[in-house]
PDB file of N, CA, C and O in Angstrom:
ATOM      1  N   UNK A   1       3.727   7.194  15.697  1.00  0.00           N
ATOM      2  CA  UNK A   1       3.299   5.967  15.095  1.00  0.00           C
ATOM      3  C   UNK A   1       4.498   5.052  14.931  1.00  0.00           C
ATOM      4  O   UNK A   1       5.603   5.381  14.501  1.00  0.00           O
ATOM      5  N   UNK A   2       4.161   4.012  15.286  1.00  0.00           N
ATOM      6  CA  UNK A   2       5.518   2.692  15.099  1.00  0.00           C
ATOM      7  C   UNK A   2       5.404   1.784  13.809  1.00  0.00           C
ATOM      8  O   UNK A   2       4.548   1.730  12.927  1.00  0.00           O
ATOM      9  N   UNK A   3       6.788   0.971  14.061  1.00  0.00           N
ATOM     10  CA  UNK A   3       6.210   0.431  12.964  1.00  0.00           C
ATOM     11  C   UNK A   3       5.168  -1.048  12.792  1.00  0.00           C
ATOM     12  O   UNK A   3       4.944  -1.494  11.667  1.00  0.00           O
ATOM     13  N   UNK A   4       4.591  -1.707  14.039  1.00  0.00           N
ATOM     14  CA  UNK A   4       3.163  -1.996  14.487  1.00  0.00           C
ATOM     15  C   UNK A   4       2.101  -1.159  14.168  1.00  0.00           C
ATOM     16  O   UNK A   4       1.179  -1.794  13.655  1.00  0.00           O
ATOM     17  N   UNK A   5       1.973  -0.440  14.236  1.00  0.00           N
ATOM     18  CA  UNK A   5       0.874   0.328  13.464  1.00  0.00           C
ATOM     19  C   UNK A   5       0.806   0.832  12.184  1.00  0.00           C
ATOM     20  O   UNK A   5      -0.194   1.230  11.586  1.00  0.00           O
ATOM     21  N   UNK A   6       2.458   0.762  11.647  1.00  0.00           N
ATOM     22  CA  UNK A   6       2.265   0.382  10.055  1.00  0.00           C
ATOM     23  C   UNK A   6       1.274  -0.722   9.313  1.00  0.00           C
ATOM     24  O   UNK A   6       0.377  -0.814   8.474  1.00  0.00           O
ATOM     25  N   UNK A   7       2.300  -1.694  10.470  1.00  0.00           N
ATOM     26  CA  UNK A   7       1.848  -3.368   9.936  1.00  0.00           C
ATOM     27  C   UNK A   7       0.567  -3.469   9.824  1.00  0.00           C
ATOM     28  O   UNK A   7       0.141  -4.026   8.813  1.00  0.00           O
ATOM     29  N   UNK A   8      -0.476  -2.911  10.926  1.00  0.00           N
ATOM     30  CA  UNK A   8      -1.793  -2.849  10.981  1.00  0.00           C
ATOM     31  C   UNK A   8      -2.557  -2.516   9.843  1.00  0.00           C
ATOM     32  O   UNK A   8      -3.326  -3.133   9.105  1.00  0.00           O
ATOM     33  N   UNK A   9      -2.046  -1.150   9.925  1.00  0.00           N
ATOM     34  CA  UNK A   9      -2.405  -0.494   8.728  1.00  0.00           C
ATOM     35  C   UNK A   9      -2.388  -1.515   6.648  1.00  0.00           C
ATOM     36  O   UNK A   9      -3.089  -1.417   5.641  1.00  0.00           O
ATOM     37  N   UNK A  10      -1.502  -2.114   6.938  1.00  0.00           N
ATOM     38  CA  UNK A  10      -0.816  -2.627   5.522  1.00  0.00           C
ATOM     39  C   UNK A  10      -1.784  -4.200   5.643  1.00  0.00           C
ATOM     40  O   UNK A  10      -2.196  -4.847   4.680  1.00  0.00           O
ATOM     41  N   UNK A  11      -1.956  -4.511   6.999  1.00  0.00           N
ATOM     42  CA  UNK A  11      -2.441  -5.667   6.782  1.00  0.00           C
ATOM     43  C   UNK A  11      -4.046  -5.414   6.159  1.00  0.00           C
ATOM     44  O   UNK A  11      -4.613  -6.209   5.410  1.00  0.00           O
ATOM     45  N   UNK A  12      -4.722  -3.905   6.734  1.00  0.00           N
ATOM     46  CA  UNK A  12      -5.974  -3.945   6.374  1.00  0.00           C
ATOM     47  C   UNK A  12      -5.574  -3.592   5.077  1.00  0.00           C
ATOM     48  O   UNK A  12      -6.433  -4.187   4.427  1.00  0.00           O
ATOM     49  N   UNK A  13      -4.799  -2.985   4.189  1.00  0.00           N
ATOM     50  CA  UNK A  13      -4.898  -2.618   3.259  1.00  0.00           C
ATOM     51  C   UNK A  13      -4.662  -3.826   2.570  1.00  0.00           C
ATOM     52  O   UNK A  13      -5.481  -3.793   1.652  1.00  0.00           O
ATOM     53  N   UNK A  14      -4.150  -4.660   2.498  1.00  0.00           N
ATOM     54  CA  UNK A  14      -3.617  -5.642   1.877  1.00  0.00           C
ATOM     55  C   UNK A  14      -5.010  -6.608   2.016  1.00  0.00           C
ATOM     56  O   UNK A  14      -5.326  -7.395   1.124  1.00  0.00           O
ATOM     57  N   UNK A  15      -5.740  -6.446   3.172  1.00  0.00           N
ATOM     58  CA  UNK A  15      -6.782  -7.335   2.653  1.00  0.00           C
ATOM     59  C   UNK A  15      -8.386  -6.710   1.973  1.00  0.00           C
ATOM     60  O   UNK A  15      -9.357  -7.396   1.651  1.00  0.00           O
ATOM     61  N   UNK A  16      -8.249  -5.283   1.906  1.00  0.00           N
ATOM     62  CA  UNK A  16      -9.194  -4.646   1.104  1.00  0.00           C
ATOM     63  C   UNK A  16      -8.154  -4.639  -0.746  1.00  0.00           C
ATOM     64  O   UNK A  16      -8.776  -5.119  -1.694  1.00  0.00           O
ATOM     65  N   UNK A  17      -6.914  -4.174  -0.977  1.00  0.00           N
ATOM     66  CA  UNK A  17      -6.268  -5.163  -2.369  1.00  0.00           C
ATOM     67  C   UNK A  17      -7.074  -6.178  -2.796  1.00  0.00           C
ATOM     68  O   UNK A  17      -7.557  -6.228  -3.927  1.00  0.00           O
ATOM     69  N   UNK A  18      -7.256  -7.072  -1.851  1.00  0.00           N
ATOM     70  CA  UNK A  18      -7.714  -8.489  -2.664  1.00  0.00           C
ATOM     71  C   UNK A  18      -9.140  -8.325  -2.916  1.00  0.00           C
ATOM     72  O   UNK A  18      -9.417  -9.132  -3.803  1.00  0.00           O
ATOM     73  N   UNK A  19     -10.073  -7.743  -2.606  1.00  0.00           N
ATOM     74  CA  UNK A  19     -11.160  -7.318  -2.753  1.00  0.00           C
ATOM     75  C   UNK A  19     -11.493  -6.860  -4.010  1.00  0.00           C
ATOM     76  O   UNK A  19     -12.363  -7.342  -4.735  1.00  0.00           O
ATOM     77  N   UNK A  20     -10.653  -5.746  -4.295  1.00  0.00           N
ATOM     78  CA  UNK A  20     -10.783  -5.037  -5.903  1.00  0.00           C
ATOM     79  C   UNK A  20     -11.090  -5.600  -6.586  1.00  0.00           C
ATOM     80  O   UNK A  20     -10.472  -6.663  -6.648  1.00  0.00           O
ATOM     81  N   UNK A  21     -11.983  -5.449  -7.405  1.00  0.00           N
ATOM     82  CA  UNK A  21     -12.424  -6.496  -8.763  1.00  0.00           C
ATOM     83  C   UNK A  21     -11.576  -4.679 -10.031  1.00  0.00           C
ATOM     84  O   UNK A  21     -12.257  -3.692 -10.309  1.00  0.00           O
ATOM     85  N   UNK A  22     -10.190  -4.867 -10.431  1.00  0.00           N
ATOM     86  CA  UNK A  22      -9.798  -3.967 -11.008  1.00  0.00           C
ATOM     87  C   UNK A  22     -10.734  -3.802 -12.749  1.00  0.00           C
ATOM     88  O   UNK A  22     -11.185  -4.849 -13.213  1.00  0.00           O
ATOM     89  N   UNK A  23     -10.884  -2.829 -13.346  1.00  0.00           N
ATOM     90  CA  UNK A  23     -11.689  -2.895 -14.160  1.00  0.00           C
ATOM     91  C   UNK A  23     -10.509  -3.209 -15.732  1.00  0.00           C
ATOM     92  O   UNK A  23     -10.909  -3.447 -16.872  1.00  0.00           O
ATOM     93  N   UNK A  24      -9.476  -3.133 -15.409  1.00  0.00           N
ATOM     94  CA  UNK A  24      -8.548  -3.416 -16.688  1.00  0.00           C
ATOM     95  C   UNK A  24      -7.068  -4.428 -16.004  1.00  0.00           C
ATOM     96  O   UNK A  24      -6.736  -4.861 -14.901  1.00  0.00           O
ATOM     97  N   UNK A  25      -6.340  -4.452 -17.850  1.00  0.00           N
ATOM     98  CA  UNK A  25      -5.454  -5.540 -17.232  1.00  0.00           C
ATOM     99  C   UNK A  25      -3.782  -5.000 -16.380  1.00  0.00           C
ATOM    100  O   UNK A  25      -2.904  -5.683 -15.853  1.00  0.00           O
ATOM    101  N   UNK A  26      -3.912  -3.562 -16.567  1.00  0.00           N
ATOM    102  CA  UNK A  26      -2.978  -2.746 -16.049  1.00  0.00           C
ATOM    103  C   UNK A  26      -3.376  -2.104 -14.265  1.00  0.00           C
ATOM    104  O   UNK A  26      -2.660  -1.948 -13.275  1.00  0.00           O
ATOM    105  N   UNK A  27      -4.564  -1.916 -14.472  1.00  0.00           N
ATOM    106  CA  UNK A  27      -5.381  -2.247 -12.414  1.00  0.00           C
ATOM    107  C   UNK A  27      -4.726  -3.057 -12.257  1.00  0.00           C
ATOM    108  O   UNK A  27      -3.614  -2.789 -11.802  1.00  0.00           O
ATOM    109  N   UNK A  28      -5.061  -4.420 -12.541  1.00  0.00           N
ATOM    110  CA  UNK A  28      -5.122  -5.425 -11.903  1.00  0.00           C
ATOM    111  C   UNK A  28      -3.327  -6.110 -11.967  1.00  0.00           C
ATOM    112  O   UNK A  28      -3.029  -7.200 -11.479  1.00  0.00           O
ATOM    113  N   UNK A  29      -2.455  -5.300 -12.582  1.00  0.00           N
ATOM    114  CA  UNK A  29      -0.985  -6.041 -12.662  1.00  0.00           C
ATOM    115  C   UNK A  29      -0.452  -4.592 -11.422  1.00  0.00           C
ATOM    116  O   UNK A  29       0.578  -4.544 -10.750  1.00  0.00           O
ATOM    117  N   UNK A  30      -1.517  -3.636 -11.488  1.00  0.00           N
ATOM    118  CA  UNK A  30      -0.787  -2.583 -10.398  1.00  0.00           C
ATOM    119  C   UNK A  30      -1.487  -2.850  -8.899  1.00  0.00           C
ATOM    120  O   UNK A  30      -1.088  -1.982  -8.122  1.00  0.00           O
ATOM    121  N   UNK A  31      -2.013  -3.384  -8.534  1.00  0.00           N
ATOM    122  CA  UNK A  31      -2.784  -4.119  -8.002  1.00  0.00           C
ATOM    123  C   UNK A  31      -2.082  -4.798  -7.036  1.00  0.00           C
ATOM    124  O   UNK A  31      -1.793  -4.626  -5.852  1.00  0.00           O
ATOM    125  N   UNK A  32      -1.861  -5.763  -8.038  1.00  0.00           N
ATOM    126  CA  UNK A  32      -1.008  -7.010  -7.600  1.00  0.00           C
ATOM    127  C   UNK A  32       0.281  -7.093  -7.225  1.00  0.00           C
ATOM    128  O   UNK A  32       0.661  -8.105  -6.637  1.00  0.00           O
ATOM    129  N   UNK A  33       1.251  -5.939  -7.531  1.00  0.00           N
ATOM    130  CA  UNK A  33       2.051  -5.160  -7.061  1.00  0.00           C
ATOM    131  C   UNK A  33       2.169  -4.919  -5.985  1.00  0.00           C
ATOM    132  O   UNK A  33       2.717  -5.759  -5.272  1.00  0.00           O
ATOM    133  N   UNK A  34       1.683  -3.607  -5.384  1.00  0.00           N
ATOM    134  CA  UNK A  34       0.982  -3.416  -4.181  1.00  0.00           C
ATOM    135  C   UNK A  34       0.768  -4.335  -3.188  1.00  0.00           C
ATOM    136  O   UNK A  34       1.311  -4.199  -2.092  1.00  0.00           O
ATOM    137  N   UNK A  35      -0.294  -5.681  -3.551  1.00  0.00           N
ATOM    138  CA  UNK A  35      -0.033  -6.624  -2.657  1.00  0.00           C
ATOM    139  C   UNK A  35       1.206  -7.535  -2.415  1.00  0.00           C
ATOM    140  O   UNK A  35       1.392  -8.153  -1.366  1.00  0.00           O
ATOM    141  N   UNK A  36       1.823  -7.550  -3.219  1.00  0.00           N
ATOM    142  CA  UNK A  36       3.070  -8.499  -3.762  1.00  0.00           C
ATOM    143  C   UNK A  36       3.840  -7.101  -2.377  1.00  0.00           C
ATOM    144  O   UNK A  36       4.033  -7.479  -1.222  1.00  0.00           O
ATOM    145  N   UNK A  37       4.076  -6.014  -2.687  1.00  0.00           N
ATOM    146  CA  UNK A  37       5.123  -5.309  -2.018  1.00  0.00           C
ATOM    147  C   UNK A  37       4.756  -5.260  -0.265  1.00  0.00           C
ATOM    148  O   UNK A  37       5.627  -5.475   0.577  1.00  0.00           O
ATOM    149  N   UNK A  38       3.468  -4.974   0.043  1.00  0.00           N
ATOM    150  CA  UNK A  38       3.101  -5.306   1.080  1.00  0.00           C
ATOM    151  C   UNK A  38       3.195  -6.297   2.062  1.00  0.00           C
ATOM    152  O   UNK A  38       3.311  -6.080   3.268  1.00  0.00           O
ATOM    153  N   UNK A  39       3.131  -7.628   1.400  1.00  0.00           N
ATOM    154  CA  UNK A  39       3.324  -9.183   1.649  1.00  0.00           C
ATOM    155  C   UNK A  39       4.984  -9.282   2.207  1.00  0.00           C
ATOM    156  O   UNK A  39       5.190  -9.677   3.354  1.00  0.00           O
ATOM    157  N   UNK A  40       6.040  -8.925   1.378  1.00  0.00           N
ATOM    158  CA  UNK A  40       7.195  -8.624   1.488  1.00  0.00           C
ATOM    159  C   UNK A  40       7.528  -7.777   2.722  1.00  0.00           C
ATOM    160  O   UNK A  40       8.371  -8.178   3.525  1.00  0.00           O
ATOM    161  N   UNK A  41       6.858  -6.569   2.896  1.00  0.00           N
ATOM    162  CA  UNK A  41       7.248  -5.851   4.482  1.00  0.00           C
ATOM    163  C   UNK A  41       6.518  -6.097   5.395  1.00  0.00           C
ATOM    164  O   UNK A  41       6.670  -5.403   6.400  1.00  0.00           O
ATOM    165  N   UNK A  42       5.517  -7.100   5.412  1.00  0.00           N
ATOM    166  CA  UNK A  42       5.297  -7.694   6.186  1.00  0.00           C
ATOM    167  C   UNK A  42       5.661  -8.984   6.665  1.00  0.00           C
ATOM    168  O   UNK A  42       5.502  -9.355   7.828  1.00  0.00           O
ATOM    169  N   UNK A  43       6.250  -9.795   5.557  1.00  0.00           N
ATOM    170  CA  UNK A  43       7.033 -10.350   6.302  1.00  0.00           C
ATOM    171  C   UNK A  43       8.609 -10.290   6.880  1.00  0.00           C
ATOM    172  O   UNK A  43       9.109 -11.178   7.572  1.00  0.00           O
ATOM    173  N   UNK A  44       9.265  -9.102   6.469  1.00  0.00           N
ATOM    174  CA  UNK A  44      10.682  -8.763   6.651  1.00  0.00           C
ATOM    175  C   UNK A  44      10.518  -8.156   7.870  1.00  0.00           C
ATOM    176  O   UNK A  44       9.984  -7.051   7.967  1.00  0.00           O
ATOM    177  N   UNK A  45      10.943  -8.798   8.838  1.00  0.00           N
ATOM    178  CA  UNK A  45      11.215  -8.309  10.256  1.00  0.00           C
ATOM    179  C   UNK A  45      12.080  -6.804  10.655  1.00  0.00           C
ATOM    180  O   UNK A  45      11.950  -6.124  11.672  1.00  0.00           O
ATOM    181  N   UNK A  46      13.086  -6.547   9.344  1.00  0.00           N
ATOM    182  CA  UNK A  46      13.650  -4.955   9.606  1.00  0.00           C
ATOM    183  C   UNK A  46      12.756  -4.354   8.355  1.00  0.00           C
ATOM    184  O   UNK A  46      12.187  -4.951   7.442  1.00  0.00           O
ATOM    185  N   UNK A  47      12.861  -2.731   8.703  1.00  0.00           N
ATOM    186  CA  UNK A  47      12.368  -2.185   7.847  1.00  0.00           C
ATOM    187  C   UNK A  47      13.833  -1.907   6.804  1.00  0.00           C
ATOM    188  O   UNK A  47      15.008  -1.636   7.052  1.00  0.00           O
ATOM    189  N   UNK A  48      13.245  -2.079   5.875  1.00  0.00           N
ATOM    190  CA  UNK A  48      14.441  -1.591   4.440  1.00  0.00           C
ATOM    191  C   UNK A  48      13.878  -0.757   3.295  1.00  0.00           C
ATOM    192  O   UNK A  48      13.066  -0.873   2.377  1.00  0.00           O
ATOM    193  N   UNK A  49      14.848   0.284   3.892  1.00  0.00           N
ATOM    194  CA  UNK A  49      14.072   1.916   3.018  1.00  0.00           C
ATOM    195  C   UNK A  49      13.701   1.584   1.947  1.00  0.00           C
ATOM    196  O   UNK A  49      12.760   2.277   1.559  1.00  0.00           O
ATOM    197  N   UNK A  50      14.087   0.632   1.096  1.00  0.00           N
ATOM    198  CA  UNK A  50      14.157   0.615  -0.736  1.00  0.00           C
ATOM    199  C   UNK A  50      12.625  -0.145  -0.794  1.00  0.00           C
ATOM    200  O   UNK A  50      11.810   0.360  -1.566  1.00  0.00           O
ATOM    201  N   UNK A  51      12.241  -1.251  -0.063  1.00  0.00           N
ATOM    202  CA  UNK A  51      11.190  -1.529  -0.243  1.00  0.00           C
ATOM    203  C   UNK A  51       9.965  -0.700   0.497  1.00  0.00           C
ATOM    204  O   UNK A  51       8.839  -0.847   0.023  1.00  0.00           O
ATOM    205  N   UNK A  52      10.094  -0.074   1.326  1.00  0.00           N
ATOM    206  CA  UNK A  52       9.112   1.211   1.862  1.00  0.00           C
ATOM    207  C   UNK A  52       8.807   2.133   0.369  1.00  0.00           C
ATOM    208  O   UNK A  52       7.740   2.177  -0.244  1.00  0.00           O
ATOM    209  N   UNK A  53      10.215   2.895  -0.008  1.00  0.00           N
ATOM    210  CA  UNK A  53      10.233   3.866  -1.002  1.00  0.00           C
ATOM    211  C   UNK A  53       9.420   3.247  -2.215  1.00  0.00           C
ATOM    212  O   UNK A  53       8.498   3.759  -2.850  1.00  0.00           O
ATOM    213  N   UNK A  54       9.896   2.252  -2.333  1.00  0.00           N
ATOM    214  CA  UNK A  54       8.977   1.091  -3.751  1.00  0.00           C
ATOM    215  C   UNK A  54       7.400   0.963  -3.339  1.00  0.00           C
ATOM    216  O   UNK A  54       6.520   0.678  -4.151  1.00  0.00           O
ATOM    217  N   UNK A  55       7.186   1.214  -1.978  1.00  0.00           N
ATOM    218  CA  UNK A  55       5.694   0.806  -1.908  1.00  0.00           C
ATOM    219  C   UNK A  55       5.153   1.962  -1.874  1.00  0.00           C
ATOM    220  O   UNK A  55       3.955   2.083  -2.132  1.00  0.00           O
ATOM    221  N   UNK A  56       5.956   3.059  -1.542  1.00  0.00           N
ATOM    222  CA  UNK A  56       5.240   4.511  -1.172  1.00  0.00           C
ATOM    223  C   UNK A  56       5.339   5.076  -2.670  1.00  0.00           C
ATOM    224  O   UNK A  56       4.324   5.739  -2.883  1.00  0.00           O
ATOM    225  N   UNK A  57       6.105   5.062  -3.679  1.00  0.00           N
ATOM    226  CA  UNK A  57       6.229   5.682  -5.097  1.00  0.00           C
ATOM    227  C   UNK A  57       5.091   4.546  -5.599  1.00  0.00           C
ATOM    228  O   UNK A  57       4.287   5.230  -6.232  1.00  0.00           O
ATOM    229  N   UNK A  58       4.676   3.306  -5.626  1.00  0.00           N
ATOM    230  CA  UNK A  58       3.098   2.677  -6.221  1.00  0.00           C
ATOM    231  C   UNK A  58       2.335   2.858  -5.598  1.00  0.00           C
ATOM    232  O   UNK A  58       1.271   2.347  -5.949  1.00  0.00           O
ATOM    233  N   UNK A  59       2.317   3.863  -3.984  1.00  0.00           N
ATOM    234  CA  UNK A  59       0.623   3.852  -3.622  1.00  0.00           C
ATOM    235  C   UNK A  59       0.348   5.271  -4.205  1.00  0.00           C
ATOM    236  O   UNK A  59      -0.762   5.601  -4.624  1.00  0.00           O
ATOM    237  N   UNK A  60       1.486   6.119  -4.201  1.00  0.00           N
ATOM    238  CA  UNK A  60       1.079   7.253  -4.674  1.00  0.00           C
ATOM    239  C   UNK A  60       0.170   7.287  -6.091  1.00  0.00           C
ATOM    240  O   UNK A  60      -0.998   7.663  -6.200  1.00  0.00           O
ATOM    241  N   UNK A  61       1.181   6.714  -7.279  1.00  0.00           N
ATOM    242  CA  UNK A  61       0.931   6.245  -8.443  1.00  0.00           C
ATOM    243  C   UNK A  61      -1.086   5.590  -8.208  1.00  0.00           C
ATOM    244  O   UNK A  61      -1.948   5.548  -9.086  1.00  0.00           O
ATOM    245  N   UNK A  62      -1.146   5.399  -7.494  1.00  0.00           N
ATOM    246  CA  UNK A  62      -2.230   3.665  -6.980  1.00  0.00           C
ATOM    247  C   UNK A  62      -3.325   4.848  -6.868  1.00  0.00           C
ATOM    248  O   UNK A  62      -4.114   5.129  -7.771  1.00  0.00           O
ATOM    249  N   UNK A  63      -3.251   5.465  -5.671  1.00  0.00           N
ATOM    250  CA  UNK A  63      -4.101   7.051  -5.323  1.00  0.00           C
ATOM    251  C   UNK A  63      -4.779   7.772  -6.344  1.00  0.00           C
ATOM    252  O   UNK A  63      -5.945   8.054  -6.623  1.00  0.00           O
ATOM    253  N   UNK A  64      -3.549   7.988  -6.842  1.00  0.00           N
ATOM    254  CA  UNK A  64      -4.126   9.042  -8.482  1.00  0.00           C
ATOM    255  C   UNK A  64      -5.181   8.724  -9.367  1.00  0.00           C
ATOM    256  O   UNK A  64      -6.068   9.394  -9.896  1.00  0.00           O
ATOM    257  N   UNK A  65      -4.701   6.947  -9.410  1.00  0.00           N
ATOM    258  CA  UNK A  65      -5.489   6.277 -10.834  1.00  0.00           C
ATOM    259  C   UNK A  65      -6.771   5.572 -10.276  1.00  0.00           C
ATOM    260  O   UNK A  65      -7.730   5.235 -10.970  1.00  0.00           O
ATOM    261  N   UNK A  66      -6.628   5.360  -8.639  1.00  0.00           N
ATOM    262  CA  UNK A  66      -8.222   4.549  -8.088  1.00  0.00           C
ATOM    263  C   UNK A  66      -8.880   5.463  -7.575  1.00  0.00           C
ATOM    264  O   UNK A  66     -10.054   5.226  -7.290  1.00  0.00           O
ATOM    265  N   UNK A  67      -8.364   6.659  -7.331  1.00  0.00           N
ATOM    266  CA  UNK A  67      -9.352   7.771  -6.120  1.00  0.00           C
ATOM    267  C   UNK A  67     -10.685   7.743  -6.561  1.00  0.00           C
ATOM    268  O   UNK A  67     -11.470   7.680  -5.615  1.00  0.00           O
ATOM    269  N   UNK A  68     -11.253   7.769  -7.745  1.00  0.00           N
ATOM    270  CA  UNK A  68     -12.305   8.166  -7.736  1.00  0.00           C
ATOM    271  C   UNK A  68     -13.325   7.135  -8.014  1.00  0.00           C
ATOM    272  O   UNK A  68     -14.523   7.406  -7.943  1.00  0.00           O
ATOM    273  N   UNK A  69     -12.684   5.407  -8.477  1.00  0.00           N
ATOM    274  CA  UNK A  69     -13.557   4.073  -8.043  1.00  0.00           C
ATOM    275  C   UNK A  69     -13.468   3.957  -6.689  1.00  0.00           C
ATOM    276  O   UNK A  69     -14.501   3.432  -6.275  1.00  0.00           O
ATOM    277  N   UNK A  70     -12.545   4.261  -5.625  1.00  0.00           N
ATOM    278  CA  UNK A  70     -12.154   3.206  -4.805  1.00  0.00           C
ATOM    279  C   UNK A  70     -11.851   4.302  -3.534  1.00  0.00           C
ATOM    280  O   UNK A  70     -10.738   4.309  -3.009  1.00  0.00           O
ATOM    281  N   UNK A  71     -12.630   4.971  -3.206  1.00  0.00           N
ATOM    282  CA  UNK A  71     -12.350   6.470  -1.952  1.00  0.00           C
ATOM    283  C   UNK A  71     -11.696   5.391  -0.405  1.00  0.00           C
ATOM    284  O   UNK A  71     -10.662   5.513   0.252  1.00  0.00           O
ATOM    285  N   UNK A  72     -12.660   4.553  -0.310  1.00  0.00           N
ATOM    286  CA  UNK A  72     -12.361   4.100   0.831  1.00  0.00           C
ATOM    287  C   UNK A  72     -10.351   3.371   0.661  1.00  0.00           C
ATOM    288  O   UNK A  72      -9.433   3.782   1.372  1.00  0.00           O
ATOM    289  N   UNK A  73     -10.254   2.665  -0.058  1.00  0.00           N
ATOM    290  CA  UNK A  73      -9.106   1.761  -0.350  1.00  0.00           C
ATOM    291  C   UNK A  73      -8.134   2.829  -0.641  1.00  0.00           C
ATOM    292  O   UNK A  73      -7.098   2.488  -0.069  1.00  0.00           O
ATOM    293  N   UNK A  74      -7.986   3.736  -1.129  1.00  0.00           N
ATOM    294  CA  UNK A  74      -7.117   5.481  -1.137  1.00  0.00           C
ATOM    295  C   UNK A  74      -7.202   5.950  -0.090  1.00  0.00           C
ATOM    296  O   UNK A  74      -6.299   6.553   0.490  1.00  0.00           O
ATOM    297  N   UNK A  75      -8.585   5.693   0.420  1.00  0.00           N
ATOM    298  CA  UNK A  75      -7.852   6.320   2.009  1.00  0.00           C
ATOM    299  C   UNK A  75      -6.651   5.793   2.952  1.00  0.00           C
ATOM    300  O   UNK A  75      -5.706   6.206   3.625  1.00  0.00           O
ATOM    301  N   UNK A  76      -7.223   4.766   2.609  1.00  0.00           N
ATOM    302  CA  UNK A  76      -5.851   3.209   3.447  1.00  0.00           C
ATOM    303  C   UNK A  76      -4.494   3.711   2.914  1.00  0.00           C
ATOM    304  O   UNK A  76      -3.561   3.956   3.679  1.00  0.00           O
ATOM    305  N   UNK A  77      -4.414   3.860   1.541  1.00  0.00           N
ATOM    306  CA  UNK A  77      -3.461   4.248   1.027  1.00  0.00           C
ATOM    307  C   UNK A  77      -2.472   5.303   1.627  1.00  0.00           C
ATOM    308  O   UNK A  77      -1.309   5.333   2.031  1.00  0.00           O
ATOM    309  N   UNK A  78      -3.504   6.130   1.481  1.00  0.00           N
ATOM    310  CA  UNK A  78      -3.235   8.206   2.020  1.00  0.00           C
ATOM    311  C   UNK A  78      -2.436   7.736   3.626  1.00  0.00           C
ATOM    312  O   UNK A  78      -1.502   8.389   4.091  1.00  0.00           O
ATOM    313  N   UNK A  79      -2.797   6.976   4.042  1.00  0.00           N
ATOM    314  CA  UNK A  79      -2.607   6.989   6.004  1.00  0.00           C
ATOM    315  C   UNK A  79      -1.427   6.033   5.478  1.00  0.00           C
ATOM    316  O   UNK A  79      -0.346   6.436   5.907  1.00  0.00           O
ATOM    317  N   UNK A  80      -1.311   4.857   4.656  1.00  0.00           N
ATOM    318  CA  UNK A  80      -0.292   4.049   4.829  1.00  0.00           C
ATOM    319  C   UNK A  80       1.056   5.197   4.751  1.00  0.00           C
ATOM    320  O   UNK A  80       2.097   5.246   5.406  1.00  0.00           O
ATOM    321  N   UNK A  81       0.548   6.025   3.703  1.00  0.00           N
ATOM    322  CA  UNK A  81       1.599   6.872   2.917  1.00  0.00           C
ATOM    323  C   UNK A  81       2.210   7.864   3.911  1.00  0.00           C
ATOM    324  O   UNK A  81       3.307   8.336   3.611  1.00  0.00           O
ATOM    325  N   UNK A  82       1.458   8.348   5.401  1.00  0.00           N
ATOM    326  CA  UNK A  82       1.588   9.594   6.164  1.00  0.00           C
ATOM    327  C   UNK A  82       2.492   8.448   6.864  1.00  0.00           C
ATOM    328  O   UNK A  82       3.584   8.866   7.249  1.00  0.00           O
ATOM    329  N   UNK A  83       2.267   7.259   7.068  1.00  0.00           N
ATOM    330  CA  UNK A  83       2.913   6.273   8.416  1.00  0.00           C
ATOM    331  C   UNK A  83       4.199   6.267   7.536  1.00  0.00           C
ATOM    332  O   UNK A  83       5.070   6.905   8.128  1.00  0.00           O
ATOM    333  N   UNK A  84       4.583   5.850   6.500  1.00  0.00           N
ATOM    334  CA  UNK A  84       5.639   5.732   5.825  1.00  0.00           C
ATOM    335  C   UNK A  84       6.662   6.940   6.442  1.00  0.00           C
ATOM    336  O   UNK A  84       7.555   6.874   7.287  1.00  0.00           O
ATOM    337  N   UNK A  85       6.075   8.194   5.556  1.00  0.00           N
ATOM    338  CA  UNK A  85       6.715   9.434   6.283  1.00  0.00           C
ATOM    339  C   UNK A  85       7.047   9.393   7.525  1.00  0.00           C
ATOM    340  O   UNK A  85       8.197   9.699   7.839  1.00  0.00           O
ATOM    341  N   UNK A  86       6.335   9.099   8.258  1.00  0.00           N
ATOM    342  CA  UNK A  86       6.287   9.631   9.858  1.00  0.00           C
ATOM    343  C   UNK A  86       7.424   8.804  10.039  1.00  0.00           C
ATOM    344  O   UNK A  86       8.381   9.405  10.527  1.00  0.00           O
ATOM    345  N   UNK A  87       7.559   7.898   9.851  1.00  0.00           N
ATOM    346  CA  UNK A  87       8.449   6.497  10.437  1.00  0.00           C
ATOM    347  C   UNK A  87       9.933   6.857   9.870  1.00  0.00           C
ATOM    348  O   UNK A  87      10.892   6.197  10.269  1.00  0.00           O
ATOM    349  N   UNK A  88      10.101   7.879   8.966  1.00  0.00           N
ATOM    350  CA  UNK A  88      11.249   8.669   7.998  1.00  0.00           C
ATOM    351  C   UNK A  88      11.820   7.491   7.287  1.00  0.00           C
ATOM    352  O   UNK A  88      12.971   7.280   6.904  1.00  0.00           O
ATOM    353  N   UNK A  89      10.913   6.891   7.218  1.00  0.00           N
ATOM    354  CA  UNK A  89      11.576   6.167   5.654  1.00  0.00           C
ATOM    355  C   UNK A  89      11.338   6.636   4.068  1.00  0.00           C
ATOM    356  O   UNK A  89      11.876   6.014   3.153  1.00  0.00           O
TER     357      UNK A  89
END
């Protein structure tokens, strides 16, 4: 996997993010995060470990606390999180 098929990946995730209607005001600031960090490696043309590691330590965090509103949008997550790895960042 490259990192084009990250981007892919982050772009669908980033546009199922905006979708969430989060049910509190801590969802919705972790949320916004997430998209905020996404937005950022997608637009930074090199990859830079610190913002990968920052997005992969809040999807994990993200996983835990939506898995069981949000299966589909954790899944995005789960695969963003394996591409992260794979890519050894």
């Amino acid at each position: 996997m490259d990192k084009e098929k990250l981007h892919e990946e982050l772009n669908r995730l980033h546009a199922d993010l905006q979708q969430i209607e989060a049910p509190d005001d801590n969802d919705r600031e972790m949320l916004s995060r997430l998209a905020q960090d996404i937005q950022r490696i997608l637009d930074d043309k090199e990859i830079d470990r610190e913002q990968y590691q920052g997005l992969n330590d809040r999807l994990k965090d993200a996983v835990t606390r939506m898995e069981a509103a949000h299966p589909r949008v954790t899944l995005l997550m789960r695969q963003v999180l394996d591409q992260i790895a794979y890519l050894g960042v």
